[in-house]
C-alpha positions as CSV (number, residue, x, y, z in Angstrom):
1,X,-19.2,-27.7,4.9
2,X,-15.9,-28.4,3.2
3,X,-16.7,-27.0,-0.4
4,X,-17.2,-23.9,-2.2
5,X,-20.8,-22.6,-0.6
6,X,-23.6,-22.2,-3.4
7,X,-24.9,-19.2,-1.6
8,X,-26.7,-16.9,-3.6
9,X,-25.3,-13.0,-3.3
10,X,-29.2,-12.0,-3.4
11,X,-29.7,-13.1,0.0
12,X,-26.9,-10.4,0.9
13,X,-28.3,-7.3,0.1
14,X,-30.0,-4.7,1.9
15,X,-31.6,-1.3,0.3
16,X,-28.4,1.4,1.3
17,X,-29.8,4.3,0.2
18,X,-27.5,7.7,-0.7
19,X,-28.1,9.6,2.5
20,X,-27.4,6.7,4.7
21,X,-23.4,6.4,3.2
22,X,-21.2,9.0,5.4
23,X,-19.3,11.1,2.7
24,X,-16.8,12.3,5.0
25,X,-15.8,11.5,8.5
26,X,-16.7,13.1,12.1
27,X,-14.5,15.8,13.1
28,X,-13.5,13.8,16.1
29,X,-12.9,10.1,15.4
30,X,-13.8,8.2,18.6
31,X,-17.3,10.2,18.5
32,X,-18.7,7.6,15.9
33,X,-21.5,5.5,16.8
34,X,-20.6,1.8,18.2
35,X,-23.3,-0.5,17.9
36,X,-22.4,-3.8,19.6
37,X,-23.8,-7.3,18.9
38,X,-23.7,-8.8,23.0
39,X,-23.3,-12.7,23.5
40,X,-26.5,-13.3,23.9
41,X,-27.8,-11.2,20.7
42,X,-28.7,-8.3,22.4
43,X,-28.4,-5.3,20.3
44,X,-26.4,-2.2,22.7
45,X,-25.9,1.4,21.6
46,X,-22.8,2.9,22.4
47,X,-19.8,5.3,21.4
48,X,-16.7,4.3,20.4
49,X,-15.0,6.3,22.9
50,X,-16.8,4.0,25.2
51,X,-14.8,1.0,23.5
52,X,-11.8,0.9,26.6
53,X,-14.6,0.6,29.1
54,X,-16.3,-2.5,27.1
55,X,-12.9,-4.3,27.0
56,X,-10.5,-5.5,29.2
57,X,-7.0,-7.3,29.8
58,X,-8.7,-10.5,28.8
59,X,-8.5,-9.2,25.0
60,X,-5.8,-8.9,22.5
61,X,-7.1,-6.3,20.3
62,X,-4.9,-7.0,16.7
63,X,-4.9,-4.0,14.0
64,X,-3.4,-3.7,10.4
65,X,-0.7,-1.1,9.9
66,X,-1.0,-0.5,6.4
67,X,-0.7,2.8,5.0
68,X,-2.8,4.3,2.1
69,X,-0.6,5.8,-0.8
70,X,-2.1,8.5,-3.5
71,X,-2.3,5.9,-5.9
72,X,-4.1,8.4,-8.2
73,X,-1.9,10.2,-10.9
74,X,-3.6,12.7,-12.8
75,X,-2.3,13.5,-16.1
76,X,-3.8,16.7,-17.8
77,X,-3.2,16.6,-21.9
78,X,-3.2,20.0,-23.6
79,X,-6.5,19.3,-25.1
80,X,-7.9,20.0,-21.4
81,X,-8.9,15.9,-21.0
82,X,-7.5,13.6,-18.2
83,X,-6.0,10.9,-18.3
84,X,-6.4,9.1,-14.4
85,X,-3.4,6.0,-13.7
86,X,-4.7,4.2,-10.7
87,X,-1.5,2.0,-9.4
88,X,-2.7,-1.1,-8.3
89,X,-0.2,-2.7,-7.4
90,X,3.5,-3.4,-8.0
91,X,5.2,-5.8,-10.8
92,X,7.8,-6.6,-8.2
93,X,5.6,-8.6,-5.4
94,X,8.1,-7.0,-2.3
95,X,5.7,-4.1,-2.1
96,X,7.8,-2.2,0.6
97,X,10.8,-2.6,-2.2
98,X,8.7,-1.1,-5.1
99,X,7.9,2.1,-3.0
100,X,11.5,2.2,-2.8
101,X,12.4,2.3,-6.3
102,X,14.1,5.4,-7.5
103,X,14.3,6.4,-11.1
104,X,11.6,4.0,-12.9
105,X,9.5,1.2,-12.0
106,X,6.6,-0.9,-13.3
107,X,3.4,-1.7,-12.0
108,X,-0.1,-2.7,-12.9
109,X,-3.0,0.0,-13.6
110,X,-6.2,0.9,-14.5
111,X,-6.4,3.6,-17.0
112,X,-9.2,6.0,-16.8
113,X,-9.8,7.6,-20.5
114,X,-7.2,5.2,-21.6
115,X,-8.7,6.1,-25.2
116,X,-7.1,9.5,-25.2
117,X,-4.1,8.5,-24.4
118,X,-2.7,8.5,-28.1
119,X,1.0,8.8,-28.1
120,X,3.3,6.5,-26.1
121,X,4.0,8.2,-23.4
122,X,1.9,11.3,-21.2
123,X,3.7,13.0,-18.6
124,X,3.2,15.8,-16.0
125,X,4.8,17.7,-13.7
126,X,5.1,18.3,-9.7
127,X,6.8,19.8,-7.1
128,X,8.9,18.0,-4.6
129,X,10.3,20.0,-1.2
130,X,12.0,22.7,-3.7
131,X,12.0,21.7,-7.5
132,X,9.4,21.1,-10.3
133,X,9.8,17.6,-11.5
134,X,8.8,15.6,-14.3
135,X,6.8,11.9,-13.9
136,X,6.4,10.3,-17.1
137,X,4.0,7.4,-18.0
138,X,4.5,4.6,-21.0
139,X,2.3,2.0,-21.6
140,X,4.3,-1.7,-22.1
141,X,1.2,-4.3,-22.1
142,X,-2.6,-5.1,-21.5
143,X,-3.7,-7.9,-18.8
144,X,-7.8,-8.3,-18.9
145,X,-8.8,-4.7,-17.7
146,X,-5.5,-3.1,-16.3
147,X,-2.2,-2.4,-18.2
148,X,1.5,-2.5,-16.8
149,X,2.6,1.0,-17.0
150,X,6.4,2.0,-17.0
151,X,7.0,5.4,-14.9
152,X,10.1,7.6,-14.8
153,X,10.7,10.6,-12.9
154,X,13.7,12.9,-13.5
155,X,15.3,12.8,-9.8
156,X,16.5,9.4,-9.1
157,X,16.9,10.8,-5.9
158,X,13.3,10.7,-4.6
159,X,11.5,6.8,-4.3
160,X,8.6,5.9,-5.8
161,X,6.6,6.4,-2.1
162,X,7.5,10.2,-2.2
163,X,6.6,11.0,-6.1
164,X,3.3,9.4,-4.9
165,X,3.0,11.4,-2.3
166,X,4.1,14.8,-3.9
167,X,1.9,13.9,-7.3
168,X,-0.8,11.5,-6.5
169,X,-4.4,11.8,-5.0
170,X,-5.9,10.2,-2.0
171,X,-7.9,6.9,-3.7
172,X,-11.2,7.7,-1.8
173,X,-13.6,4.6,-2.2
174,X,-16.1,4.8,-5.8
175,X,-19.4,5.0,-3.7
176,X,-18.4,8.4,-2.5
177,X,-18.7,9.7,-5.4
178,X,-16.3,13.0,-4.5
179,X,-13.0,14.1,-5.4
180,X,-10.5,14.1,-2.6
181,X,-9.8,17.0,-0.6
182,X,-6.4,17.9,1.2
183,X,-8.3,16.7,4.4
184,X,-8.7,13.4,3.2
185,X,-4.6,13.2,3.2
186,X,-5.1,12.9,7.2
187,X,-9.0,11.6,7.6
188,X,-8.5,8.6,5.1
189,X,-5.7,7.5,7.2
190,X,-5.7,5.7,10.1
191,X,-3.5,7.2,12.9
192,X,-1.3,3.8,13.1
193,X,-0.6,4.0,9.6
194,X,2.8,2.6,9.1
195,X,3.8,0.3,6.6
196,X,3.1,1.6,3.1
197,X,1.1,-0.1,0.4
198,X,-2.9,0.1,0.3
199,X,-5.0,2.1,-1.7
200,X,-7.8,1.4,0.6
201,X,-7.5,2.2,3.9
202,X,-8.4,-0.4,6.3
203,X,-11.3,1.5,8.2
204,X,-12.1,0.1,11.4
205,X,-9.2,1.8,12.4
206,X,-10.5,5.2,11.4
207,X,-12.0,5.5,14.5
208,X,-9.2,4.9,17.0
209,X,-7.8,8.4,18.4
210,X,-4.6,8.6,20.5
211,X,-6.5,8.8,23.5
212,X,-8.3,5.4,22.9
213,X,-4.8,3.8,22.7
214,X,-3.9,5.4,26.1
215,X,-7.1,4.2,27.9
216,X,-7.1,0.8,25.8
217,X,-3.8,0.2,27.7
218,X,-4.6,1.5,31.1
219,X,-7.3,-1.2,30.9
220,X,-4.6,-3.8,30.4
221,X,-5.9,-4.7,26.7
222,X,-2.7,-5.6,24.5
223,X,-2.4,-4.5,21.1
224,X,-0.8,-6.0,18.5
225,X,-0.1,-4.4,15.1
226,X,0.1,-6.6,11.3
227,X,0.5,-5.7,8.0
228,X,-2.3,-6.9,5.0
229,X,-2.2,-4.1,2.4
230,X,-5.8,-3.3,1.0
231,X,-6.2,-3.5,-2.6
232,X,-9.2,-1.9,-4.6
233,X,-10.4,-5.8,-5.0
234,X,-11.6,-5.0,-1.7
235,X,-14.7,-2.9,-3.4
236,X,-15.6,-5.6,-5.9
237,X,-19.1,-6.6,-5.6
238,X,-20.1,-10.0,-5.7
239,X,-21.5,-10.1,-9.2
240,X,-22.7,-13.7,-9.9
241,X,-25.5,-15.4,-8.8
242,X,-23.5,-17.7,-6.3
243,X,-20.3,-17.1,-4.5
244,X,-18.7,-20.0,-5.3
245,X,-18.2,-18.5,-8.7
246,X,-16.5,-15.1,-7.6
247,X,-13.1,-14.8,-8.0
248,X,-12.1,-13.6,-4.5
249,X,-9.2,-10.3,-5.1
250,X,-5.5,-11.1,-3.5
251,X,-3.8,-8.9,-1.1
252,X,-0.2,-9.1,0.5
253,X,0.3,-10.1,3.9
254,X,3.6,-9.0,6.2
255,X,3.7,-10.4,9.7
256,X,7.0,-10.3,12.2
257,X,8.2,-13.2,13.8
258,X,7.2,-11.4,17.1
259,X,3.5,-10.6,15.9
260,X,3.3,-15.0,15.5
261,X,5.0,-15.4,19.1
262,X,2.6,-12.4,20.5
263,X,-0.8,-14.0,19.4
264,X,0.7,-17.3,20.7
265,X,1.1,-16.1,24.2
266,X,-2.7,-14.6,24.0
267,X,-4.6,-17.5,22.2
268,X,-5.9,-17.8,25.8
269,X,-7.5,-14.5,25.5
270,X,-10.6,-13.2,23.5
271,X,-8.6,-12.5,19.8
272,X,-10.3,-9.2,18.7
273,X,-9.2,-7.7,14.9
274,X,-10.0,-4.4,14.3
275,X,-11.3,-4.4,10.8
276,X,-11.7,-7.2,7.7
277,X,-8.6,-6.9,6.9
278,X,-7.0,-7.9,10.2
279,X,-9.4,-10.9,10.1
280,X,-8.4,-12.0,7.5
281,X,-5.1,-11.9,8.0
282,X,-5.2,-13.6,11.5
283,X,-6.8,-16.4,9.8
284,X,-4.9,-16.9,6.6
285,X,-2.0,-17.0,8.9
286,X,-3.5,-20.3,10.5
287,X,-4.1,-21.6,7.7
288,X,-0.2,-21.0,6.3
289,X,0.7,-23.1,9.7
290,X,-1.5,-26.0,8.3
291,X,0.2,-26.0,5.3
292,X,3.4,-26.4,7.0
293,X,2.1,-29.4,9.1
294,X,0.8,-31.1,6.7
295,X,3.2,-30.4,3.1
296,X,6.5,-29.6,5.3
297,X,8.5,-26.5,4.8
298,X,8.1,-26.3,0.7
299,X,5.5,-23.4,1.8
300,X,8.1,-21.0,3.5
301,X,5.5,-17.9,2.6
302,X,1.9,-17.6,2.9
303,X,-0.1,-18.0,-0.1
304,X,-3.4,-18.9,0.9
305,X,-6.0,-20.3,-1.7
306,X,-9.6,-18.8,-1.9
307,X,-11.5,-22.1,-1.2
308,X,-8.7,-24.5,0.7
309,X,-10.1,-24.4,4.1
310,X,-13.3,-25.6,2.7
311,X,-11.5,-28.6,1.0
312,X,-11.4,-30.8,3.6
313,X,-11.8,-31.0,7.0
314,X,-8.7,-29.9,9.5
315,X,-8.7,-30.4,13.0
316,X,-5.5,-29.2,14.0
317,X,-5.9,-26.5,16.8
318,X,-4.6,-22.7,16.5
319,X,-2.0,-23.3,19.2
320,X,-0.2,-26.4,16.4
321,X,-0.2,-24.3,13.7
322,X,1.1,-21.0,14.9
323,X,4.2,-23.3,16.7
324,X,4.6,-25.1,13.0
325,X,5.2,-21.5,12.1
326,X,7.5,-20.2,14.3
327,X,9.8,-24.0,14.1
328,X,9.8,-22.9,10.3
329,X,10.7,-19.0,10.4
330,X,13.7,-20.2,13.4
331,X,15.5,-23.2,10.8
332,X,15.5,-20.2,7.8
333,X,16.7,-18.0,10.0
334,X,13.8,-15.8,9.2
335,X,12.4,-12.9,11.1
336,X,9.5,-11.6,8.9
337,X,6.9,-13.5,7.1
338,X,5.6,-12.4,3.8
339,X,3.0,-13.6,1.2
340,X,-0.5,-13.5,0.0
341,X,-3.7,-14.8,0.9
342,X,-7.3,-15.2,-1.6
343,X,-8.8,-16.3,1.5
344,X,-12.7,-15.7,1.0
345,X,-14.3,-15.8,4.6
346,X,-18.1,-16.3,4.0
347,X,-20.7,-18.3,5.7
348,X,-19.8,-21.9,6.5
349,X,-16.3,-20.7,7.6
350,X,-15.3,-21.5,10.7
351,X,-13.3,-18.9,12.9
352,X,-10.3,-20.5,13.9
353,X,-8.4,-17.9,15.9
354,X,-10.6,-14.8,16.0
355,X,-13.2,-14.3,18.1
356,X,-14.6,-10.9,17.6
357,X,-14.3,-8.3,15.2
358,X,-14.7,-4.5,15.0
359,X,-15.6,-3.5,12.0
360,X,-18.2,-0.7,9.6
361,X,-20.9,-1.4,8.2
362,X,-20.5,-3.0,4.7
363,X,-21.7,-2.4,0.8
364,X,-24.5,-4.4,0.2
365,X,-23.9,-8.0,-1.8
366,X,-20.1,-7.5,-1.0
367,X,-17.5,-10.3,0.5
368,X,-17.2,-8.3,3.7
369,X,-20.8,-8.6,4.2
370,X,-20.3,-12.2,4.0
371,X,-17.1,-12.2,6.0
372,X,-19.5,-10.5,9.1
373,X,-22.1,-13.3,8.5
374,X,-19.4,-16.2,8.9
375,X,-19.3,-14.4,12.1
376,X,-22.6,-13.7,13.6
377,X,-25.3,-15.6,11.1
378,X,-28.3,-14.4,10.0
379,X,-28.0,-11.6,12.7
380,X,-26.2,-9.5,10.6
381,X,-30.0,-8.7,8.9
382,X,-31.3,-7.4,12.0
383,X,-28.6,-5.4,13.1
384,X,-28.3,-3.8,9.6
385,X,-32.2,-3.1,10.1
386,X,-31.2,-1.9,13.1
387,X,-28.9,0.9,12.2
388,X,-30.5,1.7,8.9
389,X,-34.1,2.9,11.4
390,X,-31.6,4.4,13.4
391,X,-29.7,6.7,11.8
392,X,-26.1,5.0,11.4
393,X,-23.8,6.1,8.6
394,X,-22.7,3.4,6.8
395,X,-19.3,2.3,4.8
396,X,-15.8,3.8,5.3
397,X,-16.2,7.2,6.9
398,X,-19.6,5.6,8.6
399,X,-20.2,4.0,12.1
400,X,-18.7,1.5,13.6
401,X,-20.0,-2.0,15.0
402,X,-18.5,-4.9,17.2
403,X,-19.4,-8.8,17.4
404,X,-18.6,-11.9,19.0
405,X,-18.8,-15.3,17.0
């Protein structure tokens, strides 16, 4: 298939009923259910502290980074209403350089109650380590549904990063329908986090502990850690009839030259991402490499298109593209690779570097559904049946499941 697929989103929904979505995590993270899709279709029951025992050193087990930020800024008017800023994302694309702005910075928002907010700018205050501090909020322009919103903050001492994380809130998924507690600071976080910039957390990873790590790599599996920084795009539903009329969400990608010369040395191996996101950054990345081969280097950072690799056919393997890659980071001298990718990963896709994922179990009518069924087929039907008569909790504090394409 090397068009947009006219798939209609009905055949992608399932009836996910309230008491089936997990509203907050186990109290121990490798104790979630693992349900495991075998080669030959079988469906296998397991725990995911039983995940080092199903794997071994013939797997490179790749995980996203990212870290969630309290994106959420609360501003309380004397009238008793809030006013709810949710930073999407930054005006400057270098998102590690926007967290490190001190003083003021732009960035694009969605307004909650944005009809109160009469005068030109709201603020409120927080406490850093030791003083009370002021952030204030002003309003420059309207794009569609979100605004870009100026803030200042009266230390230029502290980064953007830490005001977040001294004033903001934890931005817990909609379908939760909770406020966030102080747990969530450490629950909605995945015990990698690094690299900051997502207000969703990428989580797959949820369920890793410490101790998984540790067996993982007395098992001889290799792990290797990128960056794609989850934006709320990731909870849009799929809200026309067919998906070649939904406007896949974009979300920024940071990989290190070693990360492109790691997955090299593996291809070999069975490439296993830990989550969506990982996915579908492994595979935007082969699809930067094509670029490469076939334009030259005028594409010296990703910025992957949602339909290209339906365009046209390509039959250059994983092993040409990554090399293009790496011959293009070593003439600029370059030792990280950054960009975007709209890449939308749905039935009629085909893998080209992963070969198994790890992932939760999905909103129905959503593009990660249709990401797992690029995967596994129609399969994904009966193992959704499957843990719905079973008892599996579902979406980002839910179970976890594992297939093989």
């Amino acid at each position: 298939m090397y068009n947009p697929p006219e798939i209609k989103i009905s055949n992608f929904d399932y009836p996910l009923e309230e008491e089936n979505i997990a509203k907050y995590p186990l109290s121990e993270r490798d104790k979630a259910k693992l349900l495991s899709l075998t080669s030959d279709k079988k469906i296998e029951e397991k725990y995911f502290y039983d995940l080092p025992e199903m794997l071994d050193s013939n797997t490179f087990l790749i995980l996203n980074d990212t870290k969630v930020v309290h994106a959420r800024l609360l501003f309380q008017k004397e009238s008793g209403s809030v006013i709810e800023i949710f930073c999407l994302e930054p005006m400057n694309k270098d998102i590690q350089l926007a967290y490190a702005q001190k003083g003021s910075c732009e960035w694009k928002c969605l307004i909650g109650n944005n009809k109160k907010w009469k005068q030109e700018t709201i603020s409120s205050s927080f406490v850093d380590k030791e003083n009370q501090l002021t952030l204030t909020a002003k309003r420059l322009c309207q794009e569609n549904e979100t605004w870009i919103v100026e803030f200042s903050w009266d230390n230029e001492d502290l980064s953007f990063a830490e005001v977040l994380q001294y004033m903001g809130h934890v931005p817990l998924p909609p379908y939760l329908k909770r406020k966030d507690e102080e747990s969530d600071k450490e629950d909605y976080q995945t015990v990698y986090a690094h690299q900051e910039g997502s207000v969703a957390a990428p989580t797959a990873g949820l369920h890793f502990s410490e101790n998984t790590f540790k067996q993982l790599a007395d098992k001889g599996v290799k792990t290797c850690f990128v960056t794609l920084h989850v934006g709320a795009g990731t909870f849009k539903p799929v809200s026309t009839e067919t998906i070649d009329r939904h406007v896949m969400h974009t979300e920024q990608i940071v990989l290190k030259k070693e990360n492109i010369e790691e997955l090299l040395a593996n291809l070999d191996k069975r490439v296993m991402c830990v989550g969506t996101t990982s996915v579908r950054t492994i595979e935007s990345l082969y699809w930067h490499g094509v670029k490469i081969l076939k334009n030259g280097n005028r594409y010296s950072e990703i910025d992957v298109k949602q339909w290209e690799p339906y365009q046209k056919e390509c039959r250059i393997s994983a092993k040409e593209s990554l090399q293009a890659i790496l011959e293009s980071m070593e003439q600029e001298n370059r030792n990280v690779l950054i960009g975007q990718t709209q890449l939308m990963i749905a039935p009629g896709y085909e893998y080209r570097i992963v070969d198994a994922m790890i992932t939760n179990f999905h909103q129905p009518k959503s593009t990660l559904l249709l990401l797992v069924s690029a995967m596994i087929g129609e399969d994904w039907k009966r193992v959704y049946q499957f843990a719905l008569e079973n008892n599996y909790r579902f979406l980002s504090f839910g179970d976890a499941c594992m297939f093989t394409k």
